[in-house]
C-alpha positions in Angstrom: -12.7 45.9 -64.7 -11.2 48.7 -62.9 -9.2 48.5 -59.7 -8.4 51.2 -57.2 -5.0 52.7 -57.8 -1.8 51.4 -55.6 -0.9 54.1 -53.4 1.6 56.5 -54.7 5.0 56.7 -53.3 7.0 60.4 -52.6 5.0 63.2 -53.5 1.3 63.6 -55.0 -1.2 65.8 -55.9 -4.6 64.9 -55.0 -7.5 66.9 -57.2 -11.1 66.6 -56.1 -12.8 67.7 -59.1 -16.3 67.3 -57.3 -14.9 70.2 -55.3 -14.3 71.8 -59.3 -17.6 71.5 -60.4 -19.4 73.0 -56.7 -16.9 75.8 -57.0 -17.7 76.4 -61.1 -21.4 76.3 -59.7 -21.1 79.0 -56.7 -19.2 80.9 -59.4 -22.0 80.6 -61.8 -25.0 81.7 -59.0 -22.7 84.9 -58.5 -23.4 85.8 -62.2 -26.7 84.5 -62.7 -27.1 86.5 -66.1 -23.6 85.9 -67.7 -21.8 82.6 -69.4 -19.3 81.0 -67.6 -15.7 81.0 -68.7 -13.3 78.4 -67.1 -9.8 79.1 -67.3 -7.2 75.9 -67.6 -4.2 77.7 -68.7 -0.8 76.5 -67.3 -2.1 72.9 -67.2 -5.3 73.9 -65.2 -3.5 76.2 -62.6 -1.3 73.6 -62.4 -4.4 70.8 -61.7 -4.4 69.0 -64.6 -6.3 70.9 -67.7 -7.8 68.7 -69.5 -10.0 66.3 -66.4 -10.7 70.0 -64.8 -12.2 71.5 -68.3 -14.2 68.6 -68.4 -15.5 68.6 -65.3 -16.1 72.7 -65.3 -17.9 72.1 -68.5 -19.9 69.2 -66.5 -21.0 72.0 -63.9 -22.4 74.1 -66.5 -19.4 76.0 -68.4 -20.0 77.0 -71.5 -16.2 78.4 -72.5 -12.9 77.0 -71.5 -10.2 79.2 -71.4 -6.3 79.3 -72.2 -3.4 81.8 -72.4 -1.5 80.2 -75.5 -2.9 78.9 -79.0 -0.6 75.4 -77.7 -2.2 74.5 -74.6 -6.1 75.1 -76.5 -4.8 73.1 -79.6 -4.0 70.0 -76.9 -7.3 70.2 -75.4 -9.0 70.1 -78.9 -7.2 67.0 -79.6 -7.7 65.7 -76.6 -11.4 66.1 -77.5 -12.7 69.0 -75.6 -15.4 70.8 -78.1 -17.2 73.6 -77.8 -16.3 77.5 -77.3 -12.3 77.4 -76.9 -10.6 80.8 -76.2 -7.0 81.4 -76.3 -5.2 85.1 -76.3 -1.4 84.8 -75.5 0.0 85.2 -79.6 3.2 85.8 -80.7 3.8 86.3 -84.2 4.8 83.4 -86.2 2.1 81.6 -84.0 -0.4 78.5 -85.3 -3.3 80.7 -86.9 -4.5 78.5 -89.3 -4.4 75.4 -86.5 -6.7 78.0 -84.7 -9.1 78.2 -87.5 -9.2 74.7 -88.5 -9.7 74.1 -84.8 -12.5 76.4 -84.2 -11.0 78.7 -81.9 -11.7 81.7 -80.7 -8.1 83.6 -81.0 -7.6 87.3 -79.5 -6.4 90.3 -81.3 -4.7 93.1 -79.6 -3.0 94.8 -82.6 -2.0 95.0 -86.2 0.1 92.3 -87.1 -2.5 90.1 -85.2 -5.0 90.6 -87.6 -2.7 91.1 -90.8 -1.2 87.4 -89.4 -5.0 85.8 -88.5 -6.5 87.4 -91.8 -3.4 85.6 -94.1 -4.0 82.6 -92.4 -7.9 82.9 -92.4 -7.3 83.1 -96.8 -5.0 80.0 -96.5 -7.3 78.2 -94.5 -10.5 78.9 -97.1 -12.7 80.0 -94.1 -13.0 82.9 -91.5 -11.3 83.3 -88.4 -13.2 83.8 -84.9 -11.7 86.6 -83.5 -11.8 88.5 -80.6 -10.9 92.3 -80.4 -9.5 93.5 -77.1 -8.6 96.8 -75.3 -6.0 97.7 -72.8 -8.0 99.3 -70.3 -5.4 100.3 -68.0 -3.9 97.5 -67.0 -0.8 98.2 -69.2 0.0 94.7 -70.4 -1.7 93.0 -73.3 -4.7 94.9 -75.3 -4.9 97.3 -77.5 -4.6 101.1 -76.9 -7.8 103.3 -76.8 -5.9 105.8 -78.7 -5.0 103.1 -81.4 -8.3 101.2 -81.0 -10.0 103.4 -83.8 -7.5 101.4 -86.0 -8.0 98.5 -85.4 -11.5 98.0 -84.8 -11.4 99.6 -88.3 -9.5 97.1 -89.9 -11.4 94.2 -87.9 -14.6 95.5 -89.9 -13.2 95.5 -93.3 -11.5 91.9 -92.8 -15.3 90.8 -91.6 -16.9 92.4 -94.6 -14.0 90.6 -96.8 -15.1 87.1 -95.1 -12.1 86.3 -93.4 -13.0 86.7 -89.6 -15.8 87.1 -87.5 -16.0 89.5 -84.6 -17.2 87.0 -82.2 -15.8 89.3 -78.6 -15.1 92.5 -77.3 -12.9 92.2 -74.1 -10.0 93.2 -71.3 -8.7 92.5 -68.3 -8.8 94.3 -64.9 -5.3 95.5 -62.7 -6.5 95.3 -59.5 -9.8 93.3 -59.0 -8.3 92.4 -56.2 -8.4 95.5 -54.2 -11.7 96.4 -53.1 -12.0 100.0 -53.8 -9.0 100.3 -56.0 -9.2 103.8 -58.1 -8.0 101.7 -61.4 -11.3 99.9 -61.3 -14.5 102.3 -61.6 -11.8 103.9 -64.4 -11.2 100.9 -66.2 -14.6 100.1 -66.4 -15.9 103.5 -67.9 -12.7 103.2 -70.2 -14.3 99.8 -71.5 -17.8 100.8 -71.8 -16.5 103.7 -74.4 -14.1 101.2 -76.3 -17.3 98.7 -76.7 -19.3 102.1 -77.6 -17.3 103.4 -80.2 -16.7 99.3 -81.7 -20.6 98.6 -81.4 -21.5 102.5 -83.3 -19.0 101.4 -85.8 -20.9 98.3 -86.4 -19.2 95.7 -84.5 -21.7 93.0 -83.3 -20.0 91.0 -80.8 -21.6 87.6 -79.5 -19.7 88.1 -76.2 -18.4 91.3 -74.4 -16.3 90.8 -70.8 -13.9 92.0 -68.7 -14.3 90.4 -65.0 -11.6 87.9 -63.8 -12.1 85.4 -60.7 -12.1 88.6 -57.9 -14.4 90.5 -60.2 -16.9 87.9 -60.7 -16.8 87.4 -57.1 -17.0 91.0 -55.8 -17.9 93.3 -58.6 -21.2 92.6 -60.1 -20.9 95.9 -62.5 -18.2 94.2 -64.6 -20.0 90.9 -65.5 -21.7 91.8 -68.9 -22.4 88.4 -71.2 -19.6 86.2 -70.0 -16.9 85.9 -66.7 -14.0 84.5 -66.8 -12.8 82.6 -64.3 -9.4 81.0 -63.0 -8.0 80.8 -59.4 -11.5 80.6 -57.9 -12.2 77.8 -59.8 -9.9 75.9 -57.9 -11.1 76.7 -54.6 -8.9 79.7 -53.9 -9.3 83.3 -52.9 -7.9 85.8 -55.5 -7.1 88.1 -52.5 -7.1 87.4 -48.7 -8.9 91.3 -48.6 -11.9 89.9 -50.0 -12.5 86.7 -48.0 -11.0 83.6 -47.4 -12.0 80.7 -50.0 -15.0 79.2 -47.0 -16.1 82.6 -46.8 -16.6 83.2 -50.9 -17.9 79.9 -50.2 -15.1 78.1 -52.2 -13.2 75.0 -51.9 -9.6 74.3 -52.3 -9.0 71.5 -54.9 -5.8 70.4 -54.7 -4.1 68.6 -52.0 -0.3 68.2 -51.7 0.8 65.6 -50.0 4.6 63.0 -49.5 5.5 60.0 -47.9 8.2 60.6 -45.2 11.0 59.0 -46.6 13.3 59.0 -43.6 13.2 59.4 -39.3 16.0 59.7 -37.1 17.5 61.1 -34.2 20.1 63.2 -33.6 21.8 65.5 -31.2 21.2 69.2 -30.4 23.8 71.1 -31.6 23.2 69.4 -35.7 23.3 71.1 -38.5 20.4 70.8 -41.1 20.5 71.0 -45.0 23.0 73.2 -46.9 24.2 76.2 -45.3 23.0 74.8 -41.7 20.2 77.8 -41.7 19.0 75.8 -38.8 20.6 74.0 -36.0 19.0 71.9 -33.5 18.4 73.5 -30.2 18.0 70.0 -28.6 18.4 66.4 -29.3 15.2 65.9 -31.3 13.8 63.6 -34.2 14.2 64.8 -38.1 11.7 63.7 -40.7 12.4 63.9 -44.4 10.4 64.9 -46.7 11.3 63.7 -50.2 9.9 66.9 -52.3 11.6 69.6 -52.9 12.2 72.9 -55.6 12.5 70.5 -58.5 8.6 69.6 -57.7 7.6 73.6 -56.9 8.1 73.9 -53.3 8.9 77.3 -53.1 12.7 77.5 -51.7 11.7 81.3 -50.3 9.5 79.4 -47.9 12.4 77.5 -46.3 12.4 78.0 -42.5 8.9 78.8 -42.9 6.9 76.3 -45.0 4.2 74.1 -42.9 3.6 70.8 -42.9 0.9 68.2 -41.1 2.7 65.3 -39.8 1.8 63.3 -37.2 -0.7 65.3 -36.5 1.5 68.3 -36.0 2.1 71.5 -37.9 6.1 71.2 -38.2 7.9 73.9 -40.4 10.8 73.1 -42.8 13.7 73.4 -40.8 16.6 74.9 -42.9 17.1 75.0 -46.5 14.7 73.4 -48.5 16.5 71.7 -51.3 15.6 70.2 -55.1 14.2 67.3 -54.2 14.0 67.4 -49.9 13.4 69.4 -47.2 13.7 68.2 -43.1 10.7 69.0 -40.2 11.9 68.8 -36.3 9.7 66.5 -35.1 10.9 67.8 -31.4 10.9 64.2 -30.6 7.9 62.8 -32.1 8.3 59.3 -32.9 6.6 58.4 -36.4 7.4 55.9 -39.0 8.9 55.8 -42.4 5.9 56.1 -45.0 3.5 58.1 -43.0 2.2 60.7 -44.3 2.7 64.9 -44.7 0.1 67.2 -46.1 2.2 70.1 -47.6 -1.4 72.0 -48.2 -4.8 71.3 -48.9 -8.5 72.4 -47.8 -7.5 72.7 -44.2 -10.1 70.1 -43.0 -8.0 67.9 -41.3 -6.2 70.9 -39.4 -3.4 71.0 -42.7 -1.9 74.0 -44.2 -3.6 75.8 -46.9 -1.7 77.2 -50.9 -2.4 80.0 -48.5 0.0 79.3 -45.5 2.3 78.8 -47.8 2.2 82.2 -50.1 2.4 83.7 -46.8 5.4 81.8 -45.8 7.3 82.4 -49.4 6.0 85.7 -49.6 3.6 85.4 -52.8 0.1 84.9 -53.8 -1.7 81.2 -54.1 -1.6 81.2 -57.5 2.0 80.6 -57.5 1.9 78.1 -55.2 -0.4 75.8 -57.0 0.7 76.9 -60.2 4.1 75.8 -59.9 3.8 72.4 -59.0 5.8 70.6 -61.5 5.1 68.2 -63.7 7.0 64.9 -62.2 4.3 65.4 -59.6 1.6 63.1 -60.2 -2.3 63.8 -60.2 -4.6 61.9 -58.9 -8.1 63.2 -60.2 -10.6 62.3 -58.2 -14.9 62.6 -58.9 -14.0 61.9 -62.1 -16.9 60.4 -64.4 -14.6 59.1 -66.5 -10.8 57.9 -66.8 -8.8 60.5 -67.9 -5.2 60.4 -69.0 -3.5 63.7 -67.7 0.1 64.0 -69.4 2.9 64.3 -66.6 6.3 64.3 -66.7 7.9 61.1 -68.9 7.1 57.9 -67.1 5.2 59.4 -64.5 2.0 57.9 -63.4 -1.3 60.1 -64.2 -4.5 59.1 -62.2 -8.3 59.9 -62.5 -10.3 57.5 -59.8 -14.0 58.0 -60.4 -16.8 58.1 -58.5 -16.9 55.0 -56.5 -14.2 53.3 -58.2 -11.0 53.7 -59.3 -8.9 53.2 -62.7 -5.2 53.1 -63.2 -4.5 54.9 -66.9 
């Protein structure tokens, strides 16, 4: 029989994956006509992959999504089936894991394909592949003036039965500036590369190029599939295109710590190394027992908000590896209550987006980082789900109307 979970002590990480599933559904009524590709690389956006792949695929996902051939070999073996994408390979990576495991594996050059196509003969069966281009964004891809190449070589390795075309694909640079030049251009640039592949004789099952801003914003760039990420998880790719309510998105994740210490001192005291900030006034100092070592950005120190007591407060000085201090001004609380670093902004807390502001970066990071002696605690979950944390921490999935300790 299940039990609801103690409460957690310091610092936890709260993940509403009912608000998963109604964002993976408002992403998939923005691209009625294309398949939905959930992206869980980096442990889920740092959410917890493997209980927010299930519950995307519960919403109607029909790809999951990762950046390394590691993290999609964990979530087969943690039983996750289905179409499994992975395109972050290094050579000497695990190609014939990949094709034992079913996955689809992206090639952006040569010694991909030589490496997928040994591996595909030691393995005694094809590899799923998918070919793609660098369309301007300069990073990953392959070049259009070496594309000819490869998608040449692609063919010849499909007609000798070791991998299957199975996608044509790239990524946009800036997505998340409406009316960037780089995008109408990137676009054309991809509709010739898929061109020339298809008059070659390339028949890919999927072709795509839109990430979470462009299958929010950008119709044109949806074709068969979209892939999608940080909008997933409830938050705006871009503050220029809409806060997450207005995209008519959710925040996931809440961040929130017990106060591990209140007391009073004089005006005139120094706080946390370098005494960055000194009282103005006798006043009351709250500690808040989470620090760098769990992703609190230190950029944000001075800066970083925090609900407590029903107050906004602001770390006040440095913001250390494992702490950080609000001035209460004099507020009287008690030990245990508790701060929300972010969260959906419901209750009047900050937002990943307060705090990118404050530490000067985007909400990705902020989430992202979170680190891994951070608990979850999954909840809307159908199911109890173990989500790997750091060594001996605790990992929690409460479902729907109960909860379960695992």
């Amino acid at each position: 029989m299940s039990q609801t979970p103690p409460p957690l002590s310091r610092v936890r990480a709260e993940i509403d994956l009912d608000a998963l599933r109604a964002n993976v559904r408002t992403l998939r009524a923005r691209a009625p006509r294309s398949a939905l590709m959930a992206v869980v690389k980096s442990d889920g956006y740092g959410h917890g992959a493997l209980s927010c792949a299930r519950a995307a695929i519960e919403a109607g996902a029909t790809w999951i999504g990762t950046a390394t051939p590691h993290e999609a070999l964990a979530l087969r073996a943690a039983g996750i089936r289905g179409r499994l994408m992975c395109w972050l390979w290094t050579p000497g990576d695990p190609w014939r894991e990949g094709i034992e495991a079913d996955l689809d594996m992206s090639v952006s050059g040569m010694w991909a394909l030589a490496e997928v196509t040994a591996a595909a003969r030691d393995a005694g069966g094809p590899a799923r592949i998918q070919l793609k281009a660098d369309t301007g964004l300069g990073r990953n891809g392959c070049a259009p003036a070496d594309w000819p190449e490869l998608v040449a070589a692609a063919l010849a390795a499909e007609a000798a039965g070791t991998v299957r075309i199975t996608g044509l694909w790239s990524h946009l640079a800036c997505a998340d500036e409406p009316g960037h030049a780089s995008i109408p251009a990137q676009l054309d640039t991809f509709r010739r590369l898929v061109a020339y592949a298809e008059g070659e004789g390339v028949r890919p099952e999927v072709r795509h190029l839109a990430n979470s801003p462009a299958a929010l914003t950008l119709p044109e760039t949806h074709f068969d599939l979209i892939r999608t990420g940080i909008a997933m998880y409830g938050l705006s790719p871009a503050p220029e295109l809409g806060t997450a309510a207005e995209l008519g998105l959710r925040p996931v994740m809440t961040l929130s710590a017990s106060v591990a210490l209140v007391k009073g001192v004089p005006g005139g005291h120094g706080v946390s190394y370098g005494h960055h900030y000194v009282t103005p006034a006798e006043t009351t100092l709250a500690l808040i027992p989470a620090g760098y070592g769990d992703g609190i950005p230190r950029h944000a120190s001075g800066r970083g908000p925090v609900l407590v007591g029903g107050e906004w407060r602001r770390a006040a000085g440095r913001i250390a590896m494992d702490q950080f201090v609000v001035d209460l001004g004099g507020q009287k609380i008690q030990e245990g209550a508790e701060a929300v670093l972010f969260g959906p902004g419901d209750r009047g807390e900050p937002t990943a987006q307060d705090w990118a502001e404050a530490a000067d970066t985007i909400a990705y990071e902020i989430v992202t980082r979170i680190g891994a002696r951070v608990p979850r605690v999954h909840h809307g979950g159908t199911r109890a789900t173990t989500v790997p944390t750091a060594p001996g921490a605790a990992a929690v999935t409460a479902g729907r109307g109960e909860g379960s300790r695992t």
